[in-house]
C-alpha positions as CSV (number, residue, x, y, z in Angstrom):
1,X,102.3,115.3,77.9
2,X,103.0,111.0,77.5
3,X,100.3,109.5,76.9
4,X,99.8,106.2,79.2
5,X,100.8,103.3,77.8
6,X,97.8,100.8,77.1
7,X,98.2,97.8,79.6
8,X,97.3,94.5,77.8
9,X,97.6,91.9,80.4
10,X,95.2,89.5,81.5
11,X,93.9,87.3,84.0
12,X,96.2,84.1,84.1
13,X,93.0,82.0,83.3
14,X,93.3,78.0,82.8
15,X,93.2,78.8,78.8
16,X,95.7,81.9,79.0
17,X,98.0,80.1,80.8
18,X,97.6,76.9,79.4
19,X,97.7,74.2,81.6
20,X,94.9,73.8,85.3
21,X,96.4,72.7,88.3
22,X,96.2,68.8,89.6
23,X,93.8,68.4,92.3
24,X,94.1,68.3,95.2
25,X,96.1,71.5,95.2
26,X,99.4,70.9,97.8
27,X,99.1,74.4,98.5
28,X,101.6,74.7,101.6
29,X,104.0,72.6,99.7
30,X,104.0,74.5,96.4
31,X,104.4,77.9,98.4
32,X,107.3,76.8,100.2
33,X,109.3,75.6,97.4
34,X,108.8,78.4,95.5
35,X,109.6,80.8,98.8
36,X,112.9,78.5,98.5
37,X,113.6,79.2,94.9
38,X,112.6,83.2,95.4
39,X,115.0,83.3,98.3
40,X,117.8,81.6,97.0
41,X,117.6,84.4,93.7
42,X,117.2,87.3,95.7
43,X,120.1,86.6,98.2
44,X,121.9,85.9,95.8
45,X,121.3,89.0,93.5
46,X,120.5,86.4,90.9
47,X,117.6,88.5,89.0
48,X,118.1,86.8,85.9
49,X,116.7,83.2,86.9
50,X,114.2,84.9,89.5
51,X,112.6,86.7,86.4
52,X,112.5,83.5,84.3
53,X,111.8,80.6,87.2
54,X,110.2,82.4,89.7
55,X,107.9,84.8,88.0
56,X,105.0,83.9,85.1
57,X,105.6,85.0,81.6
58,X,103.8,88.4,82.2
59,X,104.2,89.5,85.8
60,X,103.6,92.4,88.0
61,X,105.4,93.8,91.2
62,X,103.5,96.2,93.4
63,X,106.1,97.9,96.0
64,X,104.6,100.1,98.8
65,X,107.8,101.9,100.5
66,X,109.2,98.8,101.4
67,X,112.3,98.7,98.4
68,X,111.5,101.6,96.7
69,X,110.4,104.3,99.6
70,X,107.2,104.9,97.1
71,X,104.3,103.5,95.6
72,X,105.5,101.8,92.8
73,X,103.9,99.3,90.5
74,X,106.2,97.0,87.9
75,X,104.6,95.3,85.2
76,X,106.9,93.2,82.4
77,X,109.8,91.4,83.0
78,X,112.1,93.8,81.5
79,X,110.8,96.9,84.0
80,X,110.9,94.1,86.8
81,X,114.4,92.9,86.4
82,X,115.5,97.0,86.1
83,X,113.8,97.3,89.2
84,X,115.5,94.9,90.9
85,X,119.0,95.8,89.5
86,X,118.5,98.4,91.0
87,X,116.7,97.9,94.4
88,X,117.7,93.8,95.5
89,X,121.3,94.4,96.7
90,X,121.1,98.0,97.9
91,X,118.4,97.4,100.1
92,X,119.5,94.0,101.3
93,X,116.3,92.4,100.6
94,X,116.1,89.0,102.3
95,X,115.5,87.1,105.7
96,X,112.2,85.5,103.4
97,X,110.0,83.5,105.4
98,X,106.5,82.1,104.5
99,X,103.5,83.2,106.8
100,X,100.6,81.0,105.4
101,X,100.1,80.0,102.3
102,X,95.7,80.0,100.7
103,X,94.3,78.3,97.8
104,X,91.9,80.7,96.3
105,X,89.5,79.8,93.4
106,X,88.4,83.1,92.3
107,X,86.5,82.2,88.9
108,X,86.0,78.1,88.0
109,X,88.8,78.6,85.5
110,X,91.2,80.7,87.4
111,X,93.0,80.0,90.1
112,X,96.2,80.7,92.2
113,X,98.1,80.0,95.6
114,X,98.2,83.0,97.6
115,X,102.1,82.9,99.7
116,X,102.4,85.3,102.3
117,X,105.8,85.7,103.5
118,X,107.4,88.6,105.6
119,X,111.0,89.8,104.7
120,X,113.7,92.1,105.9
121,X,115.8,94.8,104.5
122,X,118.8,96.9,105.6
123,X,116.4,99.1,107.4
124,X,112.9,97.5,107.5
125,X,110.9,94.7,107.8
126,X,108.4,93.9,105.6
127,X,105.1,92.0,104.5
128,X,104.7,90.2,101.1
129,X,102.6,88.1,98.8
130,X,102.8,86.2,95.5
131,X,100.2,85.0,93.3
132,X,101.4,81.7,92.3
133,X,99.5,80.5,89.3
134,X,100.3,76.9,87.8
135,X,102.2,77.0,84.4
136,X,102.0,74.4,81.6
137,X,105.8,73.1,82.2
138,X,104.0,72.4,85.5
139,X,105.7,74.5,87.9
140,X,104.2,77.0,90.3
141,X,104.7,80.5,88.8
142,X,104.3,84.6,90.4
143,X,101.9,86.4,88.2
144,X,102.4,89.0,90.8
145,X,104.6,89.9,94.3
146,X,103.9,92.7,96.6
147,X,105.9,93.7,99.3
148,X,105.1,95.9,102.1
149,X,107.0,97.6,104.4
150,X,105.8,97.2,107.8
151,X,107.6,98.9,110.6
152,X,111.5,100.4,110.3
153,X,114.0,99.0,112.4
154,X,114.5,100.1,115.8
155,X,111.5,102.2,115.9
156,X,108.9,99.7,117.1
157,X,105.0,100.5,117.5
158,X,104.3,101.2,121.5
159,X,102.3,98.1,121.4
160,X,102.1,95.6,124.3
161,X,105.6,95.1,125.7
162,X,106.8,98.0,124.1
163,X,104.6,100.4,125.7
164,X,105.8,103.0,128.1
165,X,105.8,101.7,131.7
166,X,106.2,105.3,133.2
167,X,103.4,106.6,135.2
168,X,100.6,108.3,132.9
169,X,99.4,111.8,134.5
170,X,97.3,112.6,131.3
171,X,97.9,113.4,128.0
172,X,99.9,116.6,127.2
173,X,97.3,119.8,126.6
174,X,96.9,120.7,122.9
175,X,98.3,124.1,123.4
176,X,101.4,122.6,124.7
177,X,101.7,120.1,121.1
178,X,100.8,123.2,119.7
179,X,103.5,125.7,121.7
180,X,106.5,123.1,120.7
181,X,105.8,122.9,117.2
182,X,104.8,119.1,116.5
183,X,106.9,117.2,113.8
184,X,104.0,116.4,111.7
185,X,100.3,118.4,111.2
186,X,97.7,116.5,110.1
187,X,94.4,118.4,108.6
188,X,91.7,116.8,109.2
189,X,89.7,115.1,112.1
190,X,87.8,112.6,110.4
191,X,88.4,108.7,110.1
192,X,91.7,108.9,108.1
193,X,93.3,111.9,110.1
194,X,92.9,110.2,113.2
195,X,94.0,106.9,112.2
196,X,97.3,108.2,110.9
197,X,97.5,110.3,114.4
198,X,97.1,107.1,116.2
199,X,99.6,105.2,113.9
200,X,102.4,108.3,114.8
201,X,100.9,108.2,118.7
202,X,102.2,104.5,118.1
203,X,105.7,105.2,116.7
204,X,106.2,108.0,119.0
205,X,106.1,111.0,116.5
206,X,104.8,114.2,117.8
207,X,101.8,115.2,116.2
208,X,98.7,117.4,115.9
209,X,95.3,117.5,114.0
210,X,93.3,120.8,113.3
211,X,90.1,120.1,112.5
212,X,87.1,122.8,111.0
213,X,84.3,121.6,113.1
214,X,83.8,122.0,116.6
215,X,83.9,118.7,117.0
216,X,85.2,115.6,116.1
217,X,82.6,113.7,114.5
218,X,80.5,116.9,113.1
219,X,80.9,116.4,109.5
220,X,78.8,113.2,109.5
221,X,76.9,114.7,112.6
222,X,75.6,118.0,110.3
223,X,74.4,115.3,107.3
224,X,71.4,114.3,106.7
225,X,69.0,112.7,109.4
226,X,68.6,109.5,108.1
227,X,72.4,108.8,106.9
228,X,74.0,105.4,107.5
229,X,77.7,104.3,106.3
230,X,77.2,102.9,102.8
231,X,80.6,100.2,103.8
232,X,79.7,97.6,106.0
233,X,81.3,97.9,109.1
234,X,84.4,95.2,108.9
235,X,85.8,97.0,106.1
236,X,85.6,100.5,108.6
237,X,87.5,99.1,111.5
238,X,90.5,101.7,112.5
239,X,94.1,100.9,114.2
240,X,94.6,99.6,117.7
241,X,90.5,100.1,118.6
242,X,88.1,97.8,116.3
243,X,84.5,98.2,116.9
244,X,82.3,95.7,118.9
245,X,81.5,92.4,117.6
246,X,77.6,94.0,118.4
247,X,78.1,96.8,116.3
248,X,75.7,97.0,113.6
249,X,76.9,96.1,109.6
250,X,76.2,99.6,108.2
251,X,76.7,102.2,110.7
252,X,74.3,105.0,111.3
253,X,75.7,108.6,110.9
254,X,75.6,110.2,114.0
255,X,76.6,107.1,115.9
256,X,79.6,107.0,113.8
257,X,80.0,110.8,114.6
258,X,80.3,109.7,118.8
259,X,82.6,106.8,117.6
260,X,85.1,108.9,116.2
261,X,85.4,111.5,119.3
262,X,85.6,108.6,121.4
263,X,88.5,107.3,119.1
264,X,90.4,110.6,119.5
265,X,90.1,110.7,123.3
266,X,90.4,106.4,124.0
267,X,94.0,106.9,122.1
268,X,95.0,110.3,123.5
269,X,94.6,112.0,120.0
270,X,95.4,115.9,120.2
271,X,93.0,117.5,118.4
272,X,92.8,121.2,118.3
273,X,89.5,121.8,117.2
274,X,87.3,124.9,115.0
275,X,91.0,125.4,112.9
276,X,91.4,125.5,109.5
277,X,94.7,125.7,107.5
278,X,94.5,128.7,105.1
279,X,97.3,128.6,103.8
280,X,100.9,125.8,103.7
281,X,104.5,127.0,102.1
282,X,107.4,125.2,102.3
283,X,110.3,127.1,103.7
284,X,113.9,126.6,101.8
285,X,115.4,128.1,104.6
286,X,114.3,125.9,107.4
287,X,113.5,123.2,104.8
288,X,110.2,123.1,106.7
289,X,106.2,123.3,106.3
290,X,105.1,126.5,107.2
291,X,100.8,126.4,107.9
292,X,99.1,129.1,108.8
293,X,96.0,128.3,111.0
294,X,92.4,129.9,111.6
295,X,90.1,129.9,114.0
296,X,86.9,131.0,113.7
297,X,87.1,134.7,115.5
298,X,90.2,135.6,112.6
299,X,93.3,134.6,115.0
300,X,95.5,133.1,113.0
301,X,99.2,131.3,114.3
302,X,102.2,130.0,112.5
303,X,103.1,126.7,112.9
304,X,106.2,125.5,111.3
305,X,106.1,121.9,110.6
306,X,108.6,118.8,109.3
307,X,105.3,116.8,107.6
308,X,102.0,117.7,106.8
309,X,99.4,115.4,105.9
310,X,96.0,116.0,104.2
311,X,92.9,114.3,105.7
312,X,90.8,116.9,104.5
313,X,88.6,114.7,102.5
314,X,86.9,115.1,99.2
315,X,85.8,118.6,98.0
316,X,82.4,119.3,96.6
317,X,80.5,120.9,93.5
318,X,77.8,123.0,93.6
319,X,76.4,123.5,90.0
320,X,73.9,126.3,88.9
321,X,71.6,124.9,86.2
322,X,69.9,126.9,83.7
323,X,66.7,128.1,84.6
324,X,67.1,127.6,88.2
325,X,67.0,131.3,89.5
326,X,63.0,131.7,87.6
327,X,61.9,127.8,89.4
328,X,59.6,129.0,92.3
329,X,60.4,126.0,93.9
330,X,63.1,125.2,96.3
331,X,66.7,124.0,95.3
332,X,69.0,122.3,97.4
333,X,72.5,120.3,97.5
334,X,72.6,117.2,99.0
335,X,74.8,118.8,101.3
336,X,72.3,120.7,102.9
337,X,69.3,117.9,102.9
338,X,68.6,116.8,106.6
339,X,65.6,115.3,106.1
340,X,62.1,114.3,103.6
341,X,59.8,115.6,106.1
342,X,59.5,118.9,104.6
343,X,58.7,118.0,101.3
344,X,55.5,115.6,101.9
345,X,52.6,116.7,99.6
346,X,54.7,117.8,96.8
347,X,56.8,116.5,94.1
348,X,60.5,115.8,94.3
349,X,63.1,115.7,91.5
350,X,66.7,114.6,92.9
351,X,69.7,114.8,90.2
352,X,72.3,112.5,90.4
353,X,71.8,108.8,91.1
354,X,75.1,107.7,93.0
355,X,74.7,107.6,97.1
356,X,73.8,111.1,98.4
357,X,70.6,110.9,95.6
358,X,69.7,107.7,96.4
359,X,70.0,108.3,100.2
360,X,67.5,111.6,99.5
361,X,65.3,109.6,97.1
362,X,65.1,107.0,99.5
363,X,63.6,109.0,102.7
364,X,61.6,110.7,100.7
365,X,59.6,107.7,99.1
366,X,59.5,106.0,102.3
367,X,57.1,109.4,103.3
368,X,55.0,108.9,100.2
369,X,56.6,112.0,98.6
370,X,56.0,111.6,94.9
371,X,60.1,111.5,93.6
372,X,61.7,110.7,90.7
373,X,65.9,110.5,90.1
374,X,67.1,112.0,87.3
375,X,70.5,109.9,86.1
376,X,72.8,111.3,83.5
377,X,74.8,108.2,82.8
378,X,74.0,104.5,84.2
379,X,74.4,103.4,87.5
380,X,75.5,100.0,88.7
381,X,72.7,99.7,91.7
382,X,73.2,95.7,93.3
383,X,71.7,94.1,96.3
384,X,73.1,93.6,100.1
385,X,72.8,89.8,99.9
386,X,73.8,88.5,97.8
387,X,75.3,91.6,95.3
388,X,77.6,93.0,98.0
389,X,78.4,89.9,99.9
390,X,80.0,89.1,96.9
391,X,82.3,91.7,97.2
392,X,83.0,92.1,100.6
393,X,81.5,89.4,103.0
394,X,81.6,88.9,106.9
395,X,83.1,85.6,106.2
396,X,86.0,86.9,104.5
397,X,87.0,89.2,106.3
398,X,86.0,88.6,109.7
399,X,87.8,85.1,110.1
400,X,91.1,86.9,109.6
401,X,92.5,90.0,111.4
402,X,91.9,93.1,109.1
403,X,95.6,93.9,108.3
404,X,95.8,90.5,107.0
405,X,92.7,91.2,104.3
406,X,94.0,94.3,103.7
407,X,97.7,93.0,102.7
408,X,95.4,90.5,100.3
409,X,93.3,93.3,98.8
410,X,96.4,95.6,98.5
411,X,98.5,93.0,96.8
412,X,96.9,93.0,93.7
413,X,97.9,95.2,91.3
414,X,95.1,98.0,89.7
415,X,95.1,96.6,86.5
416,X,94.6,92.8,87.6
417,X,91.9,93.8,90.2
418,X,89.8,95.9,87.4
419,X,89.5,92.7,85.6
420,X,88.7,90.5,88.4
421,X,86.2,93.6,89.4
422,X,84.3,93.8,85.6
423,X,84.1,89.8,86.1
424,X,82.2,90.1,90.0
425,X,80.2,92.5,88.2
426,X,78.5,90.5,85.9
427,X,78.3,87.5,88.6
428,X,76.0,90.5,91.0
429,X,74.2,91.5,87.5
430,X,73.0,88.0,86.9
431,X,71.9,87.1,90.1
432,X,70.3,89.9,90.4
433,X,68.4,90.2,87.6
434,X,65.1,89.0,88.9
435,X,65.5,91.9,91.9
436,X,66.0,94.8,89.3
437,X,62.9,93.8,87.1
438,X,59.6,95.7,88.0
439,X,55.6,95.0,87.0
440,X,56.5,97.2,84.3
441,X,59.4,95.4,82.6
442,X,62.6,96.6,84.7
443,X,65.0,99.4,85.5
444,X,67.6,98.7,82.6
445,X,69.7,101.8,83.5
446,X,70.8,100.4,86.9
447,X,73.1,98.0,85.9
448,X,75.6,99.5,84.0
């Protein structure tokens, strides 16, 4: 198997790069001229000077579906101008126009103009950003360009003046989805599965989810007592339905649990509940998905499908540890902890220090349980305010509708973002150094 190729690119800091920006920073004015220099290469299938005037000496392109009908990230000028050989004139790519243009100042010695532009193809229209970071011959360069695809021609989302004006006697029964075959089946009835329902609800695609539980919402309903979102609750809003502007920051479990069933009935969601897919084979005959689905007294059907997506969520691992059959003691997996109560008067051990332990850890301390957490490796633990809020804060990313923030965080390309990530990490470490240390001279292995 190729190994992967070790990435050696770096933040476009002042020193990297060479030259800092004159203040004040035209932002507007710097983003349109460079919009006017990207536009006139890419109309003109001139990849040559977009590679050398448009883009900085060692740039990145993330494409999602919009020129490349994949997930594809670019990094180099040599894989970027191949790319868009090959992509620029057979897609049509143009019809560039700048959306807003931000001036960010991520780090005191790196900065960058963030242009957000939509675009067109010959079958889409799209949603794009550049980085523009100032060069030392003192033009505005693109360390990196993302472009989105947004909606396909002709097939708008049944949104506002779009939506269908015919009288609405209720949405169609399940078993009828069910009867006809749907063109995609979604497994899975938590958040993900039933945003991607409402998104195909939207663009008019027949659809059905089959979920395990009985009912939406269960899998967070069956956790433990005490459970509440770990994300605050702007980064959990879902298509076409945010939450409340009273809703509160990190979400408790079960009313999350309610949310969700609402969500699926509010958009007209069919979810054909207690089913699980056993088994999925794609048919070279009818160049289809065949599923076969379970419920829980042994029927199973056949549905024969054009898509099927996996909401499923992530899979568990029970582990057996030595000795554990002789303890006379009880042993549990998070998965089936509900609540502390049970424990009070005796000692606790929980293994494993990431969420689930320190969720169980937590409800037991604040019983007076005597508990300790046993941590193989270290664990980066940082406060609400002002550790997280210097990740993800209210301000950010409630002053600007969500699909804009997303765009933003998407835009960045892996590699780029782990760097900016390792540098907010020792920002949260240092300011929180006085909250970590205890009478007894700290907890060194929580900050990894």
């Amino acid at each position: 198997m190729p190994s992967t190729p070790t990435l050696s690119s770096q933040l476009p800091t002042f020193d990297i790069v060479g030259a800092s920006p004159p203040e004040p920073v035209a932002a507007e004015d710097a983003a349109r001229a460079w919009i006017g220099l990207f536009t006139a290469c890419a109309v003109a299938g001139d990849t040559e000077r977009l590679i050398h005037e448009a883009l900085y000496t060692d740039p990145w392109w993330r494409d999602l579906f919009a020129l490349t009908w994949d997930i594809r990230t670019f990094h180099g000028r040599a894989a970027i101008s191949h790319f868009l050989h090959d992509r620029l004139a057979v897609t049509r790519f143009g019809g560039i126009e700048l959306l807003k243009a931000t001036y960010q100042t991520p780090y005191p010695a790196l900065c960058w103009i963030v242009a957000a532009f939509s675009f067109k193809t010959d079958v889409a229209q799209g949603r794009g950003e550049a980085r523009l970071v100032y060069c030392a011959d003192r033009t505005w360069r693109a360390v990196a360009v993302y472009t989105n695809l947004e909606g396909v021609k002709d097939f708008p989302e049944c949104l506002g003046p779009h939506r269908d004006f015919r009288p609405n006697h209720g949405r169609c029964p399940v078993g009828a989805v069910y009867s006809r075959s749907p063109d995609v089946l979604i497994i899975g009835g938590g958040q993900s599965g039933l945003a991607v329902a409402a998104r195909l609800n939207a663009l008019g695609v027949p659809n059905l989810v089959v979920e395990a539980d009985e009912r939406v919402g269960d899998r967070w309903r069956k956790r433990h007592e005490k459970l509440c979102l770990h994300g605050p609750i702007w980064q959990n809003h879902m298509p076409y339905l945010p939450f409340p502007s009273t809703w509160p920051v990190f979400t408790p479990a079960h009313k999350f649990a309610s949310w969700l069933e609402f969500y699926a009935d509010a958009l007209d969601i069919s979810v054909q509940t207690a089913t699980s897919a056993t088994s999925l084979h794609r048919n070279s005959d009818t160049q289809k998905w065949d599923v076969v689905l379970q419920s829980p007294n042994g029927v199973q059907n056949l549905l024969s499908v054009k898509h099927v997506v996996v909401a499923a969520g992530w899979p568990f691992k029970r582990v057996s540890l030595p000795g554990q059959d002789d303890f006379i003691g009880q042993v549990i997996h998070s998965t089936d902890f509900s609540s502390a109560e049970p424990y009070v008067g005796k000692k606790v051990v929980v293994i494993g220090a990431c969420s689930s332990a320190h969720d169980a850890a937590s409800d037991c301390a604040d019983l007076g349980i005597d508990v300790t957490m046993h941590q193989r490796s270290r664990t980066f633990v940082m406060s609400i305010d002002p550790g997280m809020l210097r990740v993800t804060s209210s301000a950010e990313w409630e002053s600007e509708p969500t699909e804009d923030i997303d765009h933003t965080k998407f835009a960045l390309p892996v590699h780029l973002a782990k760097h900016l990530a390792k540098r907010t990490a020792a920002m949260i470490r240092e300011g929180d150094r006085n909250a970590r240390r205890s009478p007894q001279g700290g907890l060194p292995n929580l900050a990894g």
